[in-house]
C-alpha positions in Angstrom: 7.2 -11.5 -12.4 4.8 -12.2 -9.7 2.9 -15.2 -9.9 -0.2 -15.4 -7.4 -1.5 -18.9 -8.1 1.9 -19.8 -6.3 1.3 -18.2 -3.3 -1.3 -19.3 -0.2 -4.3 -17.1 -0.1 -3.0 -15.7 2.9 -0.4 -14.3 1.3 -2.2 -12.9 -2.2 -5.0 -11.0 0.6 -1.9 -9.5 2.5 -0.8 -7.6 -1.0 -3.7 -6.9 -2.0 -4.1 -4.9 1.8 -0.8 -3.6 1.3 -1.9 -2.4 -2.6 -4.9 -1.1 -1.8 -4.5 0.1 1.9 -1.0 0.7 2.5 -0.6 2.2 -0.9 2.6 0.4 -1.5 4.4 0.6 -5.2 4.9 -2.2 -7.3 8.6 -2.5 -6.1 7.5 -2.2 -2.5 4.7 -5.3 -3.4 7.7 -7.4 -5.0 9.7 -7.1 -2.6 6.9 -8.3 0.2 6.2 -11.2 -2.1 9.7 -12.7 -2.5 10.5 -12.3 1.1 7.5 -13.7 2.3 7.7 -16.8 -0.6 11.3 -17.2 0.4 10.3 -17.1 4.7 7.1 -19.2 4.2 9.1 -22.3 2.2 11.9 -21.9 5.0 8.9 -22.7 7.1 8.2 -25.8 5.3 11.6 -27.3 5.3 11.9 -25.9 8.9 8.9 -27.9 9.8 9.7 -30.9 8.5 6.6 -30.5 5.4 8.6 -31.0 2.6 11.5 -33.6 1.6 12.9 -31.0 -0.9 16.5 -29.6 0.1 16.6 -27.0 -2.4 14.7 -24.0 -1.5 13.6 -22.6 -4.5 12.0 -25.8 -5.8 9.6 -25.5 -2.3 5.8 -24.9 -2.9 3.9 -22.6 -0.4 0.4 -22.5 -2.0 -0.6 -25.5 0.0 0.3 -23.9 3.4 -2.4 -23.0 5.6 -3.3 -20.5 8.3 -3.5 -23.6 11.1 0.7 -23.9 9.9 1.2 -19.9 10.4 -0.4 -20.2 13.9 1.9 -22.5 14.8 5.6 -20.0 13.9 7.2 -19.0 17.1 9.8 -16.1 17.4 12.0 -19.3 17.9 11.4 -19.8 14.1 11.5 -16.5 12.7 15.0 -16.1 14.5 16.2 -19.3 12.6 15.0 -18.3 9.0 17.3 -15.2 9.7 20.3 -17.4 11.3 19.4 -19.5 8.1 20.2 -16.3 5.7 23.1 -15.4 7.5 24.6 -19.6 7.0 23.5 -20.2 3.8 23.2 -16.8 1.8 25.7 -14.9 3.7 23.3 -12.2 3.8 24.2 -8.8 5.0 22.9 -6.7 7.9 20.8 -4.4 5.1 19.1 -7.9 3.8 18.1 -9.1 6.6 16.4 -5.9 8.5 14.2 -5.9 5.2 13.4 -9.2 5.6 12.5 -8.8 9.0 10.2 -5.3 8.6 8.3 -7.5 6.0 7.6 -10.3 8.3 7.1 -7.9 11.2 4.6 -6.1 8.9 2.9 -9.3 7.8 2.2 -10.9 11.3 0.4 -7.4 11.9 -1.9 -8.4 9.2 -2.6 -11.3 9.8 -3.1 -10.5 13.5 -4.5 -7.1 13.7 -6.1 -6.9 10.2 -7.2 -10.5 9.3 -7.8 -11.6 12.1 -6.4 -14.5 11.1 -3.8 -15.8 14.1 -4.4 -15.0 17.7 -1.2 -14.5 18.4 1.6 -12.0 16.8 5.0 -14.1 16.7 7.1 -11.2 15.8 5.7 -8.7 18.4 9.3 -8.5 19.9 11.4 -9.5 16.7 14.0 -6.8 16.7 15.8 -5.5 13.7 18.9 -7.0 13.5 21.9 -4.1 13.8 23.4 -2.1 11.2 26.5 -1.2 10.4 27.2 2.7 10.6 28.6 3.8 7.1 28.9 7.0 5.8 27.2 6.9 1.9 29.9 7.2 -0.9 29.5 10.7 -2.4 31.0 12.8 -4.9 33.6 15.6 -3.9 32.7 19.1 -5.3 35.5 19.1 -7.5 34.2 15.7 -9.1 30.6 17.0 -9.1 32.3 20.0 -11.3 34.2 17.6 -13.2 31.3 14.8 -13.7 29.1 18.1 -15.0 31.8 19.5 -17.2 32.4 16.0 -19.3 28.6 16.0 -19.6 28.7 18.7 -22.0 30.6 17.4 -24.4 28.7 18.5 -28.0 30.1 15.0 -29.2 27.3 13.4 -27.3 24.3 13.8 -29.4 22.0 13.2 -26.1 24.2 16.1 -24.2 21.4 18.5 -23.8 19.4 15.7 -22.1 22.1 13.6 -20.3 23.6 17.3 -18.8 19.7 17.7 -17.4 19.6 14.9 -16.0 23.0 15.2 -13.8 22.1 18.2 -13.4 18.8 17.6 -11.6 20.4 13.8 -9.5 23.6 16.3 -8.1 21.2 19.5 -7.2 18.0 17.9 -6.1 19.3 14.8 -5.0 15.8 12.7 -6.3 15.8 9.1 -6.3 16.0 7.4 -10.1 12.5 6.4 -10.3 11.6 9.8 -9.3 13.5 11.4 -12.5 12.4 8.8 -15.0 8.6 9.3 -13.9 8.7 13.5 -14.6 6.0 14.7 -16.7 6.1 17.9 -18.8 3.1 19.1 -17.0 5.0 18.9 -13.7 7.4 21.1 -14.4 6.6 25.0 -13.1 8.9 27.3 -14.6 7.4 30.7 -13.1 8.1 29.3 -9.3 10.7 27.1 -10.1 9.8 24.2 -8.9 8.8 20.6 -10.0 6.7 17.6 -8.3 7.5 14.1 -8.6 6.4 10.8 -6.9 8.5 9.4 -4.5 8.2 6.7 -2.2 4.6 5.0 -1.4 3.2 6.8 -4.3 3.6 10.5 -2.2 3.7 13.6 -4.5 6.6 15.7 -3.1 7.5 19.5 -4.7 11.4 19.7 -5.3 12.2 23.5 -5.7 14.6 23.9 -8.8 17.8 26.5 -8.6 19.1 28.7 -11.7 20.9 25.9 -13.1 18.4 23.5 -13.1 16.3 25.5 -14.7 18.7 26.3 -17.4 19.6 22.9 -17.9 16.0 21.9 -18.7 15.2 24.9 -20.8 18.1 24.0 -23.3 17.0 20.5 -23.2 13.2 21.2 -23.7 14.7 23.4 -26.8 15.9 20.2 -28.5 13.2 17.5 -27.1 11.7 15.8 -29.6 7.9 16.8 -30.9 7.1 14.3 -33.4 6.9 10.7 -33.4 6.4 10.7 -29.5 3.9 7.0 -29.2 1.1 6.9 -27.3 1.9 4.0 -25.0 1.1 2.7 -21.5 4.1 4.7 -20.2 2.1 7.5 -21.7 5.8 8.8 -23.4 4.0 11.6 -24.7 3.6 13.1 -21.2 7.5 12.8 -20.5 9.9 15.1 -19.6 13.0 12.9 -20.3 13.2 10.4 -23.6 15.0 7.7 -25.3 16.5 7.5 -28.7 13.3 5.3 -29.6 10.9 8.6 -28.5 10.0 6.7 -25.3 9.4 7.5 -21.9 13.2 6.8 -20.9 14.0 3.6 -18.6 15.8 2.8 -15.6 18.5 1.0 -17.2 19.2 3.9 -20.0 19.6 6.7 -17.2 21.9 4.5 -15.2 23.8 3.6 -18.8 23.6 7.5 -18.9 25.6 7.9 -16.0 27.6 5.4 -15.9 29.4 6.7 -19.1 29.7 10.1 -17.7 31.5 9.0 -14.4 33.9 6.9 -16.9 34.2 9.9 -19.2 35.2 12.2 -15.9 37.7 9.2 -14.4 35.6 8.2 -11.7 35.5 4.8 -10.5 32.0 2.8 -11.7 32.4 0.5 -9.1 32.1 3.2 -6.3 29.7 5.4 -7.8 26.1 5.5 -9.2 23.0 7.1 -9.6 22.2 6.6 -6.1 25.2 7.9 -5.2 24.6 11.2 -6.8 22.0 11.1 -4.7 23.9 11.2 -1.6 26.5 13.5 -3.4 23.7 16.5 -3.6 22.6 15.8 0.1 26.2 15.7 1.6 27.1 18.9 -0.7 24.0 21.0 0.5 24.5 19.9 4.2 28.2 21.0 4.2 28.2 23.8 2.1 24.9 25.0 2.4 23.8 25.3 6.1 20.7 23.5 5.3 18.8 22.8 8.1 18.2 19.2 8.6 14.3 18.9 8.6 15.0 20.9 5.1 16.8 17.9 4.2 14.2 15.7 4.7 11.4 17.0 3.1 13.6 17.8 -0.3 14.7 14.2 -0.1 11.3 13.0 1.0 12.6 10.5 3.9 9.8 9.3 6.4 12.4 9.7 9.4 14.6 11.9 10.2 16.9 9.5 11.5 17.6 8.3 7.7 18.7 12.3 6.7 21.3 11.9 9.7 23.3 10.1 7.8 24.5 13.1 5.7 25.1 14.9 8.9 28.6 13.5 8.9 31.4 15.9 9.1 34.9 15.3 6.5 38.3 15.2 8.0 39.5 18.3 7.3 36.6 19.8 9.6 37.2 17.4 12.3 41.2 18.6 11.7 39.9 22.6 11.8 37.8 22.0 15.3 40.8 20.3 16.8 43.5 23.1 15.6 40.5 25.9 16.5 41.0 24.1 20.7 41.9 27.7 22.8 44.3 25.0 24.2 46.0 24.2 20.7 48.9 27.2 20.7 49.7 26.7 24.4 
């Protein structure tokens, strides 16, 4: 939990931009505040301010804007070296620190007016690792459906639904969890959720999604619903308890269903049904990549590439498919 008497007021007025501005979500605001606490008491020890060793013990709300004028690239480039010696931190973990900082300078410069100078005008992302995402194989998407319909599951009308809309739609879990009844639009098939920085995006919703929710929305409690801040009246999925249903229950959810169908937990999640429905509509489907990235709402293109990969049995087929290969 975020606790803003800790922070500078430097800090508590860039959140508060990127809130009310920016439009970021909670998460997004979280994030911005733990990299920026962990960056500014780096600063501290890095300047010689504090006789602490341990970072997490390091106060920031003393720092003032005369100390951020003072951060060169030289010192941004040794909080990440620091990460990378001391927290072993991967190549994902350290570009999001560094779009945070990059993003906070740009405040403080451009929007505050606070500094004169932007120290990370130049600070480039550090390189990534090209991986293709861990997806599901058709046959295990079959599979991973099939052992959802198991009548022994009391929840199986609701936990096939829910599968059923992460491996067709490919929506992110905070997307699912945050449906509402209302959003739901049976005569055009389609749905709207809320994706990232709060944007409303329309997901259009094939036969068996719509099948899947009608047989749950057949058995979906009435009665008892609470009237609550998560306003579990309004949801599409519940809990056991009535409520709107968590995070944590539709990972649980899953979790048990890729155990139940013999697929590894270790390799596979809800995000990774995710990537299974993109990979499976790319290869399968002839989707067109800008399609891609407005069903899975990505900003840039360059992040839907990443299902443009090709398996090795079609790399095998264009080789064996060479004029040259009979010759």
């Amino acid at each position: 939990m975020m606790k803003n008497e800790e922070n500078p007021e430097f800090l508590n007025s860039f959140l508060d931009y990127s809130v009310t501005i920016l439009n970021k979500s909670p998460n997004s605001i979280k994030e911005y505040n733990y990299d920026l606490t962990m960056f500014l008491r780096f600063i501290k020890l890095h300047f010689h301010m504090t006789d602490e060793t341990d970072l997490k013990e390091i106060k920031i709300n003393d720092l003032t804007i005369d100390t951020i004028k003072k951060i060169t690239l030289d010192d941004i480039h040794a909080f990440i070296a620091y990460l990378m010696r001391n927290y072993h931190s991967k190549a994902t973990t350290r570009a999001r620190k560094v779009s945070t900082i990059r993003i906070f300078f740009k405040y403080l410069s451009r929007k505050a007016n606070l500094i004169d100078v932007n120290p990370a005008q130049d600070l480039e992302t550090p390189k990534l690792d090209k991986r293709l995402p861990k997806h599901l194989s058709l046959e295990d998407s079959k599979k991973l459906l099939n052992v959802t319909c198991n009548e022994e599951n009391r929840n199986c009308k609701r936990d096939y639904a829910i599968i059923t809309l992460f491996l067709n739609c490919g929506m992110r879990l905070s997307e699912l969890v945050g449906i509402n009844l209302q959003d739901i639009d049976f005569g055009e098939y389609k749905l709207n959720v809320i994706g990232k920085g709060n944007k409303e995006r329309t997901i259009y919703l094939n036969k068996a999604c719509v099948t899947a929710l009608k047989d749950y929305l057949a058995v979906r409690p009435k009665e008892g619903i609470p009237h609550d801040k998560k306003f579990s009246e309004k949801a599409l999925f519940l809990s056991e308890r009535k409520t709107r249903i968590s995070n944590r229950t539709v990972e649980n959810v899953v979790s048990k269903q890729l155990q139940a169908a013999g697929l590894d937990t270790k390799k596979y999640s809800v995000h990774k049904l995710r990537h299974t429905a993109a990979t499976l509509m790319y290869q399968y489907g002839q989707v067109d990549i800008r399609a891609l990235q407005e069903l899975l709402g990505h900003e840039s293109i360059a992040t839907t590439q990443i299902y443009t990969h090709v398996n090795n049995e079609q790399v095998r087929n264009a080789v064996e498919s060479n004029p040259l290969a009979n010759l």
